[in-house]
C-alpha positions as CSV (number, residue, x, y, z in Angstrom):
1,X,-21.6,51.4,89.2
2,X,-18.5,54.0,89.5
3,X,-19.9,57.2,87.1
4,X,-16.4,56.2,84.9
5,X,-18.2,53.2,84.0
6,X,-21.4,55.0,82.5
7,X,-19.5,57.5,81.1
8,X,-17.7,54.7,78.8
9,X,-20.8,52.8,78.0
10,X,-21.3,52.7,74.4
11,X,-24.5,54.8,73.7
12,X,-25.2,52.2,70.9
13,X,-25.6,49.6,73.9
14,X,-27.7,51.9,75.7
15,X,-30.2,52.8,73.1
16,X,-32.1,50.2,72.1
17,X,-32.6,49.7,75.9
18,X,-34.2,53.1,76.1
19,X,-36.4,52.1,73.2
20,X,-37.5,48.8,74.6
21,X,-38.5,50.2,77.8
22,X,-40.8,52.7,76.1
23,X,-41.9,50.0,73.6
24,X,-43.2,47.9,76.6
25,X,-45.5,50.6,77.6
26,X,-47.0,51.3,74.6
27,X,-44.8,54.1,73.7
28,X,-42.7,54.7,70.4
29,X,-38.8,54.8,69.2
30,X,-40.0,57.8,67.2
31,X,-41.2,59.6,70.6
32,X,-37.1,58.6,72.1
33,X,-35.9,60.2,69.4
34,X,-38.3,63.2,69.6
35,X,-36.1,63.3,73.3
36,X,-33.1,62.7,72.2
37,X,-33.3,65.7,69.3
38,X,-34.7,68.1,72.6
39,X,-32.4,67.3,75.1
40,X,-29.3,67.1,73.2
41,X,-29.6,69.4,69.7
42,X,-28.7,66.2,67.6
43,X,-30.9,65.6,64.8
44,X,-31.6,62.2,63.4
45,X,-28.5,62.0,61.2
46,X,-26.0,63.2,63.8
47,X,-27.8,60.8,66.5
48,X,-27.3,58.1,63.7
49,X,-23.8,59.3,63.5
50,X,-23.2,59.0,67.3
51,X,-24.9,55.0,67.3
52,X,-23.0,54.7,63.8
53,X,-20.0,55.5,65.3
54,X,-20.1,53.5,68.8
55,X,-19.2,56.4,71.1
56,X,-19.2,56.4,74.7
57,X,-21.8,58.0,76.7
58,X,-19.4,60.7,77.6
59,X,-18.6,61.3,73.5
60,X,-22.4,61.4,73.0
61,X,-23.2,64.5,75.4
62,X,-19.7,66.3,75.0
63,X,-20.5,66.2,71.3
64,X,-24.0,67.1,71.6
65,X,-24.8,70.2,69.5
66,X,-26.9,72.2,72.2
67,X,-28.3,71.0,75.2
68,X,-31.9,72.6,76.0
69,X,-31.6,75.8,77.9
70,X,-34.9,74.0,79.6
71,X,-33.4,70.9,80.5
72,X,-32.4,72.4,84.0
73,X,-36.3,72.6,84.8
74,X,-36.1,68.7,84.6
75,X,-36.5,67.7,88.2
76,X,-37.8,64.4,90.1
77,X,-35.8,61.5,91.3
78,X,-34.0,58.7,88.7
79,X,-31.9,55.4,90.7
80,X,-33.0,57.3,94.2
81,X,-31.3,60.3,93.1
82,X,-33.0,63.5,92.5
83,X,-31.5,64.8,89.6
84,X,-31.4,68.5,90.3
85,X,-29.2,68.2,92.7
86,X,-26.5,65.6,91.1
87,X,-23.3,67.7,91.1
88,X,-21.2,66.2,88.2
89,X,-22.5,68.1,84.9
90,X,-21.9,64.8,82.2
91,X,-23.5,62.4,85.1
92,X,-26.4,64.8,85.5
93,X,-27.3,65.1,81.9
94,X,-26.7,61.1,81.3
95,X,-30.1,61.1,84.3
96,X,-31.8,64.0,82.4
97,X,-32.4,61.5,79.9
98,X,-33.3,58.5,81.8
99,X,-35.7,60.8,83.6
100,X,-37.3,62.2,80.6
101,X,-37.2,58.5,79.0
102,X,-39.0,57.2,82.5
103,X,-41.5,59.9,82.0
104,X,-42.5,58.5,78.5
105,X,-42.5,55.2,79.5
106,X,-45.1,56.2,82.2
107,X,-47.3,57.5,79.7
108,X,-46.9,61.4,80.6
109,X,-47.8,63.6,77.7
110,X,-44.6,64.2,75.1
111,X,-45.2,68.6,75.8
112,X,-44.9,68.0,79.3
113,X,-41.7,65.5,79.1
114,X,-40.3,68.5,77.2
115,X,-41.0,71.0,79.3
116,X,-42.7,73.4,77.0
């Protein structure tokens, strides 16, 4: 899949995903969210907003309020890529998340997901 086609994927469509894949595991929407508010400086009104709203993928992280100053210590391979070295800034934050989201889903504790 071109990184275009992510970058247009409505975040809306892409959530509830995230959530089921945790939900599967045991895991909680409540502990994406928890994620979500970390990685991206939304809080749960402005990530309502976003779904709300049906922006792309690219809207959702260009309109994020702050992205952690510790998200660069996320590290570890996502799709057979290792994210710390994925040079395109939106596409590396879009894995940031699915890393941190895998990490839930394989029951690593929430204050080392967040890198605390």
């Amino acid at each position: 899949m071109s990184n275009e086609r992510v970058f247009k994927m409505a975040f809306s469509k892409v959530y509830p995903l995230l959530v089921q894949k945790v939900e599967r595991k045991g895991r909680t929407k409540e502990e994406v969210d928890t994620i979500i508010y970390w990685l991206t400086g939304y809080d749960e009104q402005g990530l309502q907003t976003q779904i709300t709203n049906n922006v792309d993928y690219e809207t959702f992280f260009n309109e994020a309020p702050q992205i952690n100053p510790h998200a660069a210590k996320i590290t570890g391979v996502i799709c057979g890529v290792r994210v710390e070295e994925i040079k395109d800034p939106l596409m590396q934050k879009i894995r940031w998340l699915d890393k941190l989201v895998d990490e839930l889903a394989r029951g690593r504790a929430m204050e080392k997901i967040l890198r605390n």
